[in-house]
C-alpha angles and dihedrals in degrees: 000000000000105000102006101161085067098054089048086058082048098059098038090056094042092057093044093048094047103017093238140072112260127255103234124005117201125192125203132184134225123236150234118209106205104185125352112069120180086002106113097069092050093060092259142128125283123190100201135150133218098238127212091254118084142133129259126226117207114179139143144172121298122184101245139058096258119095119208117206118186124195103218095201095055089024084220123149131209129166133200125180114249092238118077097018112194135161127273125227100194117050082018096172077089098070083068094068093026089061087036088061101038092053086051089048092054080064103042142000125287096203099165139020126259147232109218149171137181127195129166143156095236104130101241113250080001082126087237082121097247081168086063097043091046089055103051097045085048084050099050104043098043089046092061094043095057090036094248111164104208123160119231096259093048084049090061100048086045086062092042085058097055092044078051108051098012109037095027098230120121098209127158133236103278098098097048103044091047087055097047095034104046124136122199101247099017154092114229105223103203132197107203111188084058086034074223112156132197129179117239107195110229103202143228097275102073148040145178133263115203106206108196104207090184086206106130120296104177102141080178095082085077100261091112091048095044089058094047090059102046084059092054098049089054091045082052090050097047098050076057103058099026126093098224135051115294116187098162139346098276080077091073132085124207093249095062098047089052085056098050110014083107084081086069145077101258099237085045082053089044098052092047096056092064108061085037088053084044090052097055087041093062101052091045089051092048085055090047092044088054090043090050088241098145085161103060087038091057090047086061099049083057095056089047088059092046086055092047085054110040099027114028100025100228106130131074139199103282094049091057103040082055095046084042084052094051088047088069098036119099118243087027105134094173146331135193137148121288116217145002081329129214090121138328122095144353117225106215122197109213139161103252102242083050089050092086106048085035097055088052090043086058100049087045097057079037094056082040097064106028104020098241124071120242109235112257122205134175110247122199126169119256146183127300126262111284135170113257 
């Protein structure tokens, strides 16, 4: 089982906290997005990979209407009753699972209250996405505890929804649908605008280091949601001026915002270039990855930085001095950030036998600059969330 040193914590605290072994136990993973960032929301493409680090969900019946929900890392308790569900805005890693449950209760019948407990190995604000994958091991277990058929890509929405009214974050799909759609090996290349997903083997020739930066990644204060409208403003102008339907911005091509970007306000014009640059990103990369062509791949992850950083404004110091780091390190085939930005992680493409001296080489560059090293882990993709 993959970490299963954490599952066994799981368990062991489960039974201390309620004095009994739980009913039903779900495991979700993190996630990596490679190329296509900010793209999910725009009806783009998105090349991602479910990741080997995730969060378990351990829960079962109790005989009354609370529900108890415990978070095993800080081994605090809150309860809420399941009628009248509404968001917290103290201990709010709770709305997470609360929205979680009352989408699944549009679906089915919460008849009874829980006992749960989550635990996982997701560096917290590390943007690996540890919200998505709470909330998919949350949905999965609790949908087969109360009996809820709900389909994969209901389930997701179901956890967009929560990230939406009860986290205050109006994120897309991406997260979710990497979590639930991984394959062990391989990128998940997503349409969304079809929610259509195929797998792109990655090889054996290469992996992922996650370079946690710990400077601040909370895409709630409204920088997330500032972005996101700004991409919808310039969608709205360019169904205006061009001669054929736009429905978001994935429906225009580079050539046509260098002829009428000047129609916009220049940091509007900005923010859209980048998720229409992504989105051709990620279709080239998908034909390099299938020509074995890791090179030219990683060439692209490192335009898709430089976009974050000069056009939509999404990256900070300590993610560039990182991605500027892996440029001069030898077996670094690309870097970029990985998530909404503003802080968290770097996502670095190497050759395997180069991960190790890389991954000291980075921290390194990274103690140099700011005194204190980032965290580097070896990332490989892994399978989907399932139920245990």
């Amino acid at each position: 089982m993959v970490n299963e040193a954490v599952y066994q914590e799981l368990i062991a605290k489960y039974r201390g906290v309620f004095g009994r072994d739980p009913e039903v136990v779900a495991y979700a993973p993190g996630r990596i997005e490679v190329l296509g960032n900010h793209t999910d929301y725009n009806e783009g493409f998105v090349l991602s990979a479910a990741i080997n680090f995730g969060t378990f969900f351990a829960v079962a019946h109790n005989d009354g209407s609370s529900c108890r929900l415990v978070a095993g890392d800080l081994m605090k308790e809150v309860a809420f009753e399941i009628d009248g569900i509404c968001r917290s805005t103290s201990d709010t890693w709770q709305n997470y699972v609360k929205g979680t449950l009352a989408g699944l209760a549009e679906k089915g019948a919460v008849k009874c209250g829980f006992d749960g407990m989550f635990l996982g190995n997701i560096p917290l604000g590390s943007g690996l996405s540890s919200s998505a994958a709470l909330e998919m091991s949350a949905g999965l277990a609790l949908a087969r505890l109360y009996d809820i058929e709900v389909d994969l890509l209901t389930l997701a929405r179901i956890g967009q929804k929560a990230e939406h009214d009860y986290a205050g974050c109006k994120c897309g799909l991406l997260d979710q649908i990497s979590s639930l759609a991984g394959r062990e090996g391989c990128l998940i290349k997503t349409d969304f605008r079809s929610l259509e997903c195929e797998s792109v083997t990655l090889g054996k020739d290469a992996c992922f280091l996650m370079c946690n930066t710990h400077a601040k990644h909370a895409l709630v204060d409204g920088a997330y949601n500032k972005l996101r409208a700004a991409c919808e403003d310039a969608a709205k102008y360019f169904a205006g001026v061009l001669r054929h339907p736009v429905k978001a911005l994935r429906d225009v091509g580079m050539t046509e915002w260098a002829l009428y970007r000047g129609g916009l306000d220049a940091q509007v014009a900005d923010r859209a270039a980048h998720p229409i640059g992504e989105n051709e990103r990620v279709l080239r990369g998908a034909e390099l990855l299938a020509a074995g062509d890791l090179a030219g791949f990683g060439a692209l992850m490192f335009d898709s930085h430089e976009s974050s950083r000069r056009l939509f404004g999404n990256s900070c110091e300590e993610l560039d001095v990182v991605v500027d780091a892996a440029k001069k390190i030898p077996g670094v085939m690309g870097a970029r950030l990985s998530g909404g930005g503003f802080g968290g992680s770097v996502v670095v493409l190497v050759h395997p036998r180069d991960a190790e001296t890389a991954a000291a080489a980075l921290s390194n560059a990274y103690a140099a600059r700011f005194g204190n090293v980032c965290d580097v882990s070896v990332i490989t993709p892994a399978a989907g969330a399932y139920v245990l």
